[in-house]
Wavefront OBJ file of the C-alpha trace (Angstrom):
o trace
v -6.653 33.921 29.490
v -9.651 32.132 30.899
v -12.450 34.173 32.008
v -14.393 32.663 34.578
v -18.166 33.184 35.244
v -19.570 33.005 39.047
v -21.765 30.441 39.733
v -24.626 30.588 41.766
v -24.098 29.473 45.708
v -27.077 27.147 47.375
v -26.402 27.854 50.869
v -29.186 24.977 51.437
v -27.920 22.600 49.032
v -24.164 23.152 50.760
v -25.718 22.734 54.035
v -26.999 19.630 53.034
v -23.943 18.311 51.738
v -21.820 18.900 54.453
v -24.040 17.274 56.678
v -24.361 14.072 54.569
v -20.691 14.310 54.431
v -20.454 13.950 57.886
v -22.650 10.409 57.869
v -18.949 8.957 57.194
v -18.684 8.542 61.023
v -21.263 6.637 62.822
v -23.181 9.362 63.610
v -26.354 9.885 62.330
v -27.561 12.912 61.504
v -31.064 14.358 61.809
v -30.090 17.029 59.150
v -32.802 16.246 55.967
v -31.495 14.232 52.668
v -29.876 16.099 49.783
v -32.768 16.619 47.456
v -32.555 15.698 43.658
v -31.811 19.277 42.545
v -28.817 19.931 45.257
v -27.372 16.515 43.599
v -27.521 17.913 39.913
v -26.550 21.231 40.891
v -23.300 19.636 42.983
v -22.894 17.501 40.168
v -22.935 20.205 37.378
v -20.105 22.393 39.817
v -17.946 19.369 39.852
v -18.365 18.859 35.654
v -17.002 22.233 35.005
v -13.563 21.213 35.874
v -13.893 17.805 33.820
v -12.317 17.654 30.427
v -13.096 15.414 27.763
v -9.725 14.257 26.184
v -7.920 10.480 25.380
v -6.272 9.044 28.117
v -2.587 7.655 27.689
v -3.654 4.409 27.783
v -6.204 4.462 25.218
v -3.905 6.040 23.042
v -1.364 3.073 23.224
v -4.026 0.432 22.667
v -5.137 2.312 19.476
v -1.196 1.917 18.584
v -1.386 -1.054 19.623
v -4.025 -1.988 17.735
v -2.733 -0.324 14.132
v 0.350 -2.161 14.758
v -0.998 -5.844 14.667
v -3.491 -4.848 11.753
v 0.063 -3.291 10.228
v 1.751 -6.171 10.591
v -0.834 -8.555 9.530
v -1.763 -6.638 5.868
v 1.755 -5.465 4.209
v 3.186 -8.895 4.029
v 0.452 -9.983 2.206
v 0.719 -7.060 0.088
v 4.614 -6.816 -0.597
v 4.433 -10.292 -2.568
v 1.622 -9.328 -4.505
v 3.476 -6.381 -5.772
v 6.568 -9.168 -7.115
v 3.727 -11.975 -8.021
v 2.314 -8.357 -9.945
v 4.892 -7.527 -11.945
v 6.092 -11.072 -12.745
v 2.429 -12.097 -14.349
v 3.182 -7.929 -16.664
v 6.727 -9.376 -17.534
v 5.485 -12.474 -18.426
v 2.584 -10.469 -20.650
v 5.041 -8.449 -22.126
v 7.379 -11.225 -23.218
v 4.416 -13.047 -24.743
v 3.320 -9.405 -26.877
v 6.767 -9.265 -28.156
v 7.176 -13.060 -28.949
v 4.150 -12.722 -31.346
v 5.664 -8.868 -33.092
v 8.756 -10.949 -33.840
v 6.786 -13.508 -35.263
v 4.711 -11.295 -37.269
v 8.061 -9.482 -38.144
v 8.984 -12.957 -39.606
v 6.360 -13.346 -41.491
v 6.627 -10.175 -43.517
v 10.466 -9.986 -43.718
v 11.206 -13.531 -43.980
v 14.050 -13.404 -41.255
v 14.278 -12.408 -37.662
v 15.758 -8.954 -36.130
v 19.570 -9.411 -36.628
v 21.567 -8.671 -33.210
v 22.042 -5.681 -33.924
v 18.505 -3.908 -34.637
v 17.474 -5.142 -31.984
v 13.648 -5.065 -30.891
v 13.692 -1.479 -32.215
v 12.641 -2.794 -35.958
v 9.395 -3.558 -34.050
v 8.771 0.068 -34.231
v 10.916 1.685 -36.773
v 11.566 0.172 -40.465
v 15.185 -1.194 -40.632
v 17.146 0.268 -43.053
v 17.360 -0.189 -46.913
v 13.963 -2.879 -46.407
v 10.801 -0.320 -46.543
v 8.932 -1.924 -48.858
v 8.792 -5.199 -46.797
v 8.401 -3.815 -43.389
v 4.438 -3.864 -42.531
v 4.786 -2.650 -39.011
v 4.917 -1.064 -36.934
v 4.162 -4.100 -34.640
v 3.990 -2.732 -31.497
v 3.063 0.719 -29.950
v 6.160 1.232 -27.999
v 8.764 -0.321 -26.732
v 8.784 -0.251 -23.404
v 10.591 -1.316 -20.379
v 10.104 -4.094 -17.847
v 8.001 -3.806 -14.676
v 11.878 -3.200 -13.400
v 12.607 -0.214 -15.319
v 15.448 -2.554 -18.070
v 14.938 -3.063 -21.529
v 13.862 -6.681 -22.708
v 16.608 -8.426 -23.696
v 17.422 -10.151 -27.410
v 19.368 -12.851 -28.450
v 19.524 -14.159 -32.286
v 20.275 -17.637 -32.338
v 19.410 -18.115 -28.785
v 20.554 -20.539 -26.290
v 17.332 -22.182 -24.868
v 15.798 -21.722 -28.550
v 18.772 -22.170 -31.226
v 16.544 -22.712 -33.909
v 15.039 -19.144 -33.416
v 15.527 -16.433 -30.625
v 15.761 -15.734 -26.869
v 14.096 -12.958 -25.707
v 13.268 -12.417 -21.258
v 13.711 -9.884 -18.838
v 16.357 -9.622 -16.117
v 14.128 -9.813 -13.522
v 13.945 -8.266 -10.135
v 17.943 -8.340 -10.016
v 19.093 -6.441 -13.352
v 21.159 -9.368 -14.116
v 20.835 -12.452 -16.153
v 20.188 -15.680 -14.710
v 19.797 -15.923 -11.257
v 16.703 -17.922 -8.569
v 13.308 -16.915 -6.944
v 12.910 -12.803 -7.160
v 15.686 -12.461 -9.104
v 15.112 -15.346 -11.660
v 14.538 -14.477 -15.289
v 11.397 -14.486 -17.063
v 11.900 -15.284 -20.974
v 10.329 -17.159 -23.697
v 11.533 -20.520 -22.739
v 8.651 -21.377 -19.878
v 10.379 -22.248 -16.959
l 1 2 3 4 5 6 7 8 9 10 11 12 13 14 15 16 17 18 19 20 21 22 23 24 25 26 27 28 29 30 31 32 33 34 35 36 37 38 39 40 41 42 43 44 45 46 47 48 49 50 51 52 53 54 55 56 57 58 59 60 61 62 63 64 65 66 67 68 69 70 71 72 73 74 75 76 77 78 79 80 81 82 83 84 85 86 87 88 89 90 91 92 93 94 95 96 97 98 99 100 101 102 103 104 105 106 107 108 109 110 111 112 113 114 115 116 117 118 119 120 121 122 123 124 125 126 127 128 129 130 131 132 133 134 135 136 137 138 139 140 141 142 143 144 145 146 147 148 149 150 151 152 153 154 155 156 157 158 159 160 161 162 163 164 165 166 167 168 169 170 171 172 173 174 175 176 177 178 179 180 181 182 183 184 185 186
């Protein structure tokens, strides 16, 4: 509930408004100008019913305007998240190219088939003695959430191993987002 306060009546300053209201017609009017203070004080009765809030329309054009700056920013954005985890795939392939190679080095053979990538981390059985590792930290997952993938002899390398991620897709082969990304360079 609104209370409302009375506000003070100018009988003068009305006086002198309704007769400049009347100036409309062609009649003029001896009755004196409105003086400066019976404007403010008309003005001031009129504010009190004024609110200060957004209009519709400058509501939309604030949309509006969110909505081209929206549309402008997240494409740019959504391929730097692939380009992103591509260039950390990439990086991880490369850190687990040189453990196997350091793995070579001390063992004199590659991880068979099937110990995998986990001899990185844990000694294989029944060699102890010759195991100086562990070679990397973890073994971790690609920017995709899938293991790295291992292949002894490999198919692009037959000499030596394969070793990629799935890529975007989960699946092996595959072109653009979904292509993988392996020791091979392509």
């Amino acid at each position: 509930m609104k209370i409302r306060t009375p506000r003070p009546q100018f009988k003068s300053t009305q006086t002198q408004l309704s007769s400049v209201e009347g100036r409309g017609s062609r009649e003029r009017s001896a009755a004196p100008r409105p003086s400066t203070l019976g404007c403010r004080i008309a003005y001031e009765r009129g504010s009190g019913r004024r609110r200060a809030a957004f209009t519709l329309i400058e509501i939309m054009v604030v949309v509006v305007i969110l909505g081209v700056l929206a549309a402008t920013l997240i494409p740019q954005f959504i391929g730097t998240t692939h380009d992103a985890k591509v260039s950390a795939a990439k990086a991880h392939v490369a850190e687990l190219e040189g453990a196997l190679e350091r793995f070579y080095v001390h063992m004199d053979r590659y991880p068979t088939m099937d110990e995998g990538l986990k001899v990185l981390v844990e000694p294989p059985t029944g060699e102890d003695k010759k195991w100086r590792g562990p070679y990397i930290r973890e073994l971790r997952r690609d920017p995709w959430g899938n293991p790295y993938q291992y292949r002894i002899p490999g198919v692009r390398h037959q000499a030596s191993f394969d070793l990629w991620s799935r890529g975007a897709d989960g699946a092996d082969g595959g072109e653009g987002q979904g292509a993988d990304i392996g020791n091979w360079g392509d």
